[in-house]
C-alpha positions as a LaTeX table, in Angstrom:
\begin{tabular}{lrrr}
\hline
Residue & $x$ (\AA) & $y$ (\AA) & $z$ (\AA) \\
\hline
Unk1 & $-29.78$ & 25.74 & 21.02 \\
Unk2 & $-25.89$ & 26.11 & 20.67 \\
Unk3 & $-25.82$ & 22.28 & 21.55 \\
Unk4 & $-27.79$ & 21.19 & 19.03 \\
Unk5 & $-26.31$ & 23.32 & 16.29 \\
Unk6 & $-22.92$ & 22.19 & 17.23 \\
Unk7 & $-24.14$ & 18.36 & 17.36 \\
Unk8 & $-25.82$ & 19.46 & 13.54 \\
Unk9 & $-22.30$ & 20.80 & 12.47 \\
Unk10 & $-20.94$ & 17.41 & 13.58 \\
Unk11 & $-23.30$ & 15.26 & 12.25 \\
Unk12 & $-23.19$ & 17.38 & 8.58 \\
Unk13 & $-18.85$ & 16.94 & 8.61 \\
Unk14 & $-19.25$ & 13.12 & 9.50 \\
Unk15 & $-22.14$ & 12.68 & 6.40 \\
Unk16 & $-19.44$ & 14.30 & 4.47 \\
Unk17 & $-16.25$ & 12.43 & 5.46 \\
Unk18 & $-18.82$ & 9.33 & 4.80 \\
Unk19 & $-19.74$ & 10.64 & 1.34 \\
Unk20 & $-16.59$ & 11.09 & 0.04 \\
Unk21 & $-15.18$ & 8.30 & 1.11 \\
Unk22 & $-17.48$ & 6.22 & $-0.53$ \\
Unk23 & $-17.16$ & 8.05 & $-4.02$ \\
Unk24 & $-13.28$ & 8.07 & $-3.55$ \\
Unk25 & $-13.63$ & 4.15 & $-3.13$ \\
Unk26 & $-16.35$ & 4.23 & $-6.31$ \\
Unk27 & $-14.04$ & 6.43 & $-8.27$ \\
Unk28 & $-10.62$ & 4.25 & $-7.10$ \\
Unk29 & $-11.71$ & 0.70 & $-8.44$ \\
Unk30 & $-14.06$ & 1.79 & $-11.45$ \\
Unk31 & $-10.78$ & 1.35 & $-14.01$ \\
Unk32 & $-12.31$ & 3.75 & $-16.63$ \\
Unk33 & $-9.22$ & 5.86 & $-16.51$ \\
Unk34 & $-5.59$ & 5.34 & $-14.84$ \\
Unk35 & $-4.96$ & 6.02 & $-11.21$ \\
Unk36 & $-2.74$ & 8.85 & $-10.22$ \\
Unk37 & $-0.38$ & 8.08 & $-7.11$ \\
Unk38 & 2.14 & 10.51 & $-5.41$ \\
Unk39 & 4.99 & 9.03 & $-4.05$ \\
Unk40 & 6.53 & 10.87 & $-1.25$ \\
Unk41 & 10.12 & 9.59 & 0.38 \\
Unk42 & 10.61 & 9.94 & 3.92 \\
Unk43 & 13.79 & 9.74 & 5.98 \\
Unk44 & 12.86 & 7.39 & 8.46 \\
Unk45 & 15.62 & 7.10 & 10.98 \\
Unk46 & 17.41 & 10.18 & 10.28 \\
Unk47 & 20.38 & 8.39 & 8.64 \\
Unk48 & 22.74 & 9.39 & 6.28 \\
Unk49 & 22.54 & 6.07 & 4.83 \\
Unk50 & 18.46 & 7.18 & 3.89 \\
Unk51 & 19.44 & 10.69 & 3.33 \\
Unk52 & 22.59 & 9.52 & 0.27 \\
Unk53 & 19.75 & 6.68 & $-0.81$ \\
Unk54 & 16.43 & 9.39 & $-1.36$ \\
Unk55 & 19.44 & 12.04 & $-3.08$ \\
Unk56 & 19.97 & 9.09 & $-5.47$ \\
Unk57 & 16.27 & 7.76 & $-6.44$ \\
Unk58 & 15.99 & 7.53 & $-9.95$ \\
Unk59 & 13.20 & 9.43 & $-11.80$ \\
Unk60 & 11.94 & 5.97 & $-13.61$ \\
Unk61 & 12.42 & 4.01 & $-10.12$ \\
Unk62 & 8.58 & 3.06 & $-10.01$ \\
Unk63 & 8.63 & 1.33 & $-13.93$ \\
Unk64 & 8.88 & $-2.47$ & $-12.74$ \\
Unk65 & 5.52 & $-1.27$ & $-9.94$ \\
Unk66 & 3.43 & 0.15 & $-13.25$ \\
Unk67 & 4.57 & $-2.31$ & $-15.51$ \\
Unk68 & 3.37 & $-5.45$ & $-13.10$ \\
Unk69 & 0.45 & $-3.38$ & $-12.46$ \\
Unk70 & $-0.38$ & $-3.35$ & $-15.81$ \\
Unk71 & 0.40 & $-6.74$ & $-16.89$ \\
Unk72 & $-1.72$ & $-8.46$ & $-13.86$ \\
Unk73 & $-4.84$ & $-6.15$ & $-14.83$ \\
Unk74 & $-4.33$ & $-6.70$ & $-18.06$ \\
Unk75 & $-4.29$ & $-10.69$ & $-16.90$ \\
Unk76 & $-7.83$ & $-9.83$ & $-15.40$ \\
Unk77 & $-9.62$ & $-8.07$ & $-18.42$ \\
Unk78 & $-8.72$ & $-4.57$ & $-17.81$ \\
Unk79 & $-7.92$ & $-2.82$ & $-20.73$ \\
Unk80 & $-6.08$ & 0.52 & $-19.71$ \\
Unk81 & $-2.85$ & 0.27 & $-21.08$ \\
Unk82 & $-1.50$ & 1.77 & $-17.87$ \\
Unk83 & $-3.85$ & 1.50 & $-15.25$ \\
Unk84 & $-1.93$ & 3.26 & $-12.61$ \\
Unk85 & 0.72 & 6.01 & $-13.03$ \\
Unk86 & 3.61 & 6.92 & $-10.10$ \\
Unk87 & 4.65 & 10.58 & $-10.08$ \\
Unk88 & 7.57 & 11.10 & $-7.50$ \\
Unk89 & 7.24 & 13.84 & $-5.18$ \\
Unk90 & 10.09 & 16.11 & $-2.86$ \\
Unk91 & 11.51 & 14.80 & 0.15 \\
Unk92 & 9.29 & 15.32 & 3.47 \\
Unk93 & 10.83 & 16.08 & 6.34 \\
Unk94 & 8.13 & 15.83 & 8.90 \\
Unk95 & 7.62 & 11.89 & 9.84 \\
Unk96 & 4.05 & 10.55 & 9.90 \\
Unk97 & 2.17 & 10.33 & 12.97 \\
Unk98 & 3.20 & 7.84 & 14.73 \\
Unk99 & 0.54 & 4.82 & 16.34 \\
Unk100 & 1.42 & 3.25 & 19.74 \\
Unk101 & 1.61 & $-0.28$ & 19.49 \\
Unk102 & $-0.39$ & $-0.77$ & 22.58 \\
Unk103 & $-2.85$ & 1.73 & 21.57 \\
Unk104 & $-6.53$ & 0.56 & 22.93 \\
Unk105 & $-9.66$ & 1.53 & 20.15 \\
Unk106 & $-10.19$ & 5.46 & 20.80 \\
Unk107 & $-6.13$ & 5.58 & 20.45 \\
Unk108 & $-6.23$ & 3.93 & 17.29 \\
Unk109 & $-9.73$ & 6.36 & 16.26 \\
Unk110 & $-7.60$ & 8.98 & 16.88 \\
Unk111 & $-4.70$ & 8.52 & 14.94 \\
Unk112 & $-6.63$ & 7.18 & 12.30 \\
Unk113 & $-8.17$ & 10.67 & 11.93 \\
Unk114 & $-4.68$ & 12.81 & 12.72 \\
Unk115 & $-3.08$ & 10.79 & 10.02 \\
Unk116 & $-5.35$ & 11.48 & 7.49 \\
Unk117 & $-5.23$ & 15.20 & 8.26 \\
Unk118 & $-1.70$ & 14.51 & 7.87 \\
Unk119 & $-1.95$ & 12.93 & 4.84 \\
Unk120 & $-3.78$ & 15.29 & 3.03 \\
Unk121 & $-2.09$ & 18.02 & 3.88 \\
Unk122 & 0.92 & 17.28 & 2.16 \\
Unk123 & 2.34 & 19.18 & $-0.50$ \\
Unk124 & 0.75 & 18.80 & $-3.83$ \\
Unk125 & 2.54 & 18.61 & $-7.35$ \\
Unk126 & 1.55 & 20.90 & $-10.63$ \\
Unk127 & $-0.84$ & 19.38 & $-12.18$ \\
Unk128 & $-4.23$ & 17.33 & $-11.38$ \\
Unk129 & $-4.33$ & 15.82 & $-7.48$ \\
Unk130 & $-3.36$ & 12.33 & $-6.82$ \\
Unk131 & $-5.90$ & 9.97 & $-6.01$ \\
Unk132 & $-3.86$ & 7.97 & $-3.43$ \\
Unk133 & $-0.59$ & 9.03 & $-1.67$ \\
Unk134 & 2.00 & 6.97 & $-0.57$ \\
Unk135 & 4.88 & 7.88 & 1.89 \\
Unk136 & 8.10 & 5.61 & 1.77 \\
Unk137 & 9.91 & 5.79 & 4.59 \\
Unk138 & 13.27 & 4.85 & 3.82 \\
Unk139 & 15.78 & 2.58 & 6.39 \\
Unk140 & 19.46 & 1.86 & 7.13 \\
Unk141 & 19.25 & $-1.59$ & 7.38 \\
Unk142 & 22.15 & $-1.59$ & 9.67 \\
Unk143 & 20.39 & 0.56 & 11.79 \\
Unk144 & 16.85 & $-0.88$ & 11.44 \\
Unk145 & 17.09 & $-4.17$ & 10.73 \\
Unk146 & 13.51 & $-4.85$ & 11.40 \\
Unk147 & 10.78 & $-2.70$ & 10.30 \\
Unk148 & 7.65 & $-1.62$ & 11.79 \\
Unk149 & 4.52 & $-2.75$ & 10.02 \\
Unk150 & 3.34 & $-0.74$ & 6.79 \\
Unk151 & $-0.25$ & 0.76 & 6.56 \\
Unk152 & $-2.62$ & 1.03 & 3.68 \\
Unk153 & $-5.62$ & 2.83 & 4.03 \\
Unk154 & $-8.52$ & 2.66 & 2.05 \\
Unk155 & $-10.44$ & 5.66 & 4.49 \\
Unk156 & $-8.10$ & 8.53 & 2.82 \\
Unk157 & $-6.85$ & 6.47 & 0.37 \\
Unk158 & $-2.62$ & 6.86 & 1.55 \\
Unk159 & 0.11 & 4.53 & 2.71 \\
Unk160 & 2.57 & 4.84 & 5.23 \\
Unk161 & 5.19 & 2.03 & 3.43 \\
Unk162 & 8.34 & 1.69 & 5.68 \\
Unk163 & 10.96 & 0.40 & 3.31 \\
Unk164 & 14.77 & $-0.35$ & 3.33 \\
Unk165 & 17.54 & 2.30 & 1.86 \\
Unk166 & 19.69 & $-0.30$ & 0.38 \\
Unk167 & 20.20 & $-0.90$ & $-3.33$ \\
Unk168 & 19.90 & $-4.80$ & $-3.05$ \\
Unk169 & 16.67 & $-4.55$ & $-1.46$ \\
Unk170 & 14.64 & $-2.77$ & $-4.18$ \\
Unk171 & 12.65 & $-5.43$ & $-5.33$ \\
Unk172 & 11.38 & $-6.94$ & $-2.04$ \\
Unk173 & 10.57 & $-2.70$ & $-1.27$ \\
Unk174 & 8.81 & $-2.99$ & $-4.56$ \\
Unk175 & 6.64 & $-6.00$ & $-3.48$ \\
Unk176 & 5.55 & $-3.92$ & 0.04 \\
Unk177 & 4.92 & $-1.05$ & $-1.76$ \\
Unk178 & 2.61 & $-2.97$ & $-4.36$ \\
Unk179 & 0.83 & $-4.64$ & $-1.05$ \\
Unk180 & 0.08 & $-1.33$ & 0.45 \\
Unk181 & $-0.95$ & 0.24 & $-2.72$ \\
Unk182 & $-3.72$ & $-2.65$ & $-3.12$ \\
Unk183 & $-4.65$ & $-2.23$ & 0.45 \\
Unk184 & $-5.64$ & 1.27 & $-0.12$ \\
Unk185 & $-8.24$ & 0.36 & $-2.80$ \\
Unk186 & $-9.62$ & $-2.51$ & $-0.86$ \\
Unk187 & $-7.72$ & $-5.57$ & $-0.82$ \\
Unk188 & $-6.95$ & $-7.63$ & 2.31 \\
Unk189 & $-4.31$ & $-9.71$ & 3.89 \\
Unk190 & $-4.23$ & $-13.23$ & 3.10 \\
Unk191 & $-2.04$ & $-14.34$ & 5.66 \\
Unk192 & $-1.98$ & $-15.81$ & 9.31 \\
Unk193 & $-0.74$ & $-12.80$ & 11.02 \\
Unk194 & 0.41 & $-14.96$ & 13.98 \\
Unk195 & 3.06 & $-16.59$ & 11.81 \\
Unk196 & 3.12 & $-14.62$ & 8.41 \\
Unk197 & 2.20 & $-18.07$ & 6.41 \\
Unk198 & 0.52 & $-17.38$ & 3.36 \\
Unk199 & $-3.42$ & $-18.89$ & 3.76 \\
Unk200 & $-4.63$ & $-21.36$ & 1.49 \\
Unk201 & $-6.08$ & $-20.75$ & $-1.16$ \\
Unk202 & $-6.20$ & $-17.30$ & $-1.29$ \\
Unk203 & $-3.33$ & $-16.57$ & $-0.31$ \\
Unk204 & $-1.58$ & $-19.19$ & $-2.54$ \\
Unk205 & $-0.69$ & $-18.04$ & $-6.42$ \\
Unk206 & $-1.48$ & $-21.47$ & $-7.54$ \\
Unk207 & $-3.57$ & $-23.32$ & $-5.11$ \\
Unk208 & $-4.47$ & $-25.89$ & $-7.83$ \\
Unk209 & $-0.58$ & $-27.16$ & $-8.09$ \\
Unk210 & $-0.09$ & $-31.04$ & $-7.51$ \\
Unk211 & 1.85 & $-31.10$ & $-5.60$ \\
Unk212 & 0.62 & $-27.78$ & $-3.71$ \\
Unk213 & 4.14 & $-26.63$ & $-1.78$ \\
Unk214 & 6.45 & $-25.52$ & $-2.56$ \\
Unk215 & 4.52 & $-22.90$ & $-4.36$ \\
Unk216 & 7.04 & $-20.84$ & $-6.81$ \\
Unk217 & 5.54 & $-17.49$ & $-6.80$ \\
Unk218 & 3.80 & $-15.57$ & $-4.17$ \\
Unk219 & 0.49 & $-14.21$ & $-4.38$ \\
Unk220 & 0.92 & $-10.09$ & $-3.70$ \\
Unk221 & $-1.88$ & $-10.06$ & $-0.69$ \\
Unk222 & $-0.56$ & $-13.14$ & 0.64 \\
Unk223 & 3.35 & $-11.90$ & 1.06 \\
Unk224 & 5.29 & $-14.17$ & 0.65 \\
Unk225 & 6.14 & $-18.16$ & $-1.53$ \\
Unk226 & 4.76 & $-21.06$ & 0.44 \\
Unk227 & 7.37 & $-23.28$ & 0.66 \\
Unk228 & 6.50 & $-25.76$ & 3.67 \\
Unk229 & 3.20 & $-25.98$ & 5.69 \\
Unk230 & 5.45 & $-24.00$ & 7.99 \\
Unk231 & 8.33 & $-22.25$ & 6.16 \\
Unk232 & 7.60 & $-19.49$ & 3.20 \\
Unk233 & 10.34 & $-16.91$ & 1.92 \\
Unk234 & 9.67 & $-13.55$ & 1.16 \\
Unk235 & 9.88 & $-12.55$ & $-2.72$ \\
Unk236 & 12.76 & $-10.77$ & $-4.47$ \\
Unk237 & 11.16 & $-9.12$ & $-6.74$ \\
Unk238 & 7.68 & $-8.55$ & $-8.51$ \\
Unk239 & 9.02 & $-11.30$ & $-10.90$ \\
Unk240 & 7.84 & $-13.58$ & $-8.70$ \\
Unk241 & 4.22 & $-12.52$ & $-7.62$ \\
Unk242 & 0.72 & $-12.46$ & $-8.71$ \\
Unk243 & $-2.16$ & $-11.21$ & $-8.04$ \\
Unk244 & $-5.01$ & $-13.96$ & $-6.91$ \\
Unk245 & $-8.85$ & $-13.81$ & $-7.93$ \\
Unk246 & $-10.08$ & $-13.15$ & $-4.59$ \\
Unk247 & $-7.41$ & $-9.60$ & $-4.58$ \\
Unk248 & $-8.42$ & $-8.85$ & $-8.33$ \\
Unk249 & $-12.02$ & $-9.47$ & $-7.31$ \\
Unk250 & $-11.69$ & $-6.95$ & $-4.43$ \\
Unk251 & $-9.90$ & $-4.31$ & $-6.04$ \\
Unk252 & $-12.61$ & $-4.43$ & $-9.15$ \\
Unk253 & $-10.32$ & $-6.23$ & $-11.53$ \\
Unk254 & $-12.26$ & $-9.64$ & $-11.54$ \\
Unk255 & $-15.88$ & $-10.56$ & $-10.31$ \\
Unk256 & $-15.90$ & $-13.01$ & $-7.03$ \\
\hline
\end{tabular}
């Protein structure tokens, strides 16, 4: 008898997890009304380097991410004048879980599901909840001068976005944190993850250019300008990225 009830208990919490999910991914790309994210900065390697760069954020630091937000779904048809609206958080001092790299499926289950606890169980600000939550984790280049991969997730709807404190690297941080954020509402990758070239033609911002390469903007899921069949350079800025049909398609901005 206890079995069973505790197998119904299980069964009832998964048909809920399932449930909501769905409606979070419903309510996420249905563009009647802006999206809220929190933005939560993270000290990633303990540096002062990260710790003087988070003191120093600036409270408008996310205008260039909603204003090429709003101009590319604007490009698409949508007519929110601000379809998605960054509110910056306090510092965290507890890292995110952290995912083995050689982590077999059950590993990866697992974190999945300790990460979203984690996730949602961060502090909230006054005011309505966010409907997706991003954690920068912040980098002394000099010390890390290669980061681990980012994570969007559209189970949850958060993003673990690991990002460089230095001043000159704003922009390019702005163009990860844009990829994540599009992740988490449905968009994938649309490039060879063996060698980080951007695929053709989704992953192109103007596959219809004669000649094709080099390409001069980047299209956001793809990551980075074409420039060769085997060379591409990773954008600036948002200045020089787009978002493609197949992405606007898959985030509910365009039909496919």
């Amino acid at each position: 008898m206890w079995r069973n009830l505790r197998i119904l208990v299980l069964l009832l919490i998964l048909l809920f997890v399932a449930l909501n999910t769905y409606f979070d991914r419903v309510y996420a790309t249905d563009w009647n009304i802006p999206l809220r994210v929190t933005v939560y900065p993270i000290n990633g390697d303990g540096s002062e380097q990260a710790e003087r760069f988070i003191s120093q954020l600036s409270s408008d630091r996310f205008k260039h991410l909603e204003e090429f937000l709003a101009a590319e779904a604007n490009h698409w048809g949508i007519k929110l004048e601000q379809p998605v609206s960054f509110r910056s958080a306090p510092q965290l001092r507890e890292l995110p879980p952290a995912l083995d790299p050689d982590a077999n499926v059950l590993s990866a289950i697992w974190w999945s599901l300790r990460m979203r606890y984690w996730a949602w169980q961060s502090p909230e600000l006054p005011g309505a909840a966010p409907d997706i939550r991003l954690f920068l984790v912040y980098h002394d280049p000099e010390l890390t001068p290669t980061l681990s991969h980012s994570v969007g997730m559209q189970k949850g709807l958060y993003a673990v976005v690991n990002v460089f404190a230095d001043r000159s690297m704003v922009g390019s941080n702005d163009v990860v944190t844009a990829h994540e954020l599009l992740h988490t509402l449905g968009a994938t990758d649309k490039y060879d993850p063996r060698t980080n070239q951007p695929l053709n033609p989704h992953g192109y911002a103007d596959p219809t250019q004669q000649p094709l390469l080099p390409q001069t903007h980047a299209e956001l899921m793809g990551g980075r300008i074409p420039i060769s069949s085997t060379k591409s350079d990773i954008p600036e800025s948002l200045r020089h990225v787009v978002v493609g049909p197949l992405t606007a398609a898959e985030i509910g901005w365009a039909q496919e």
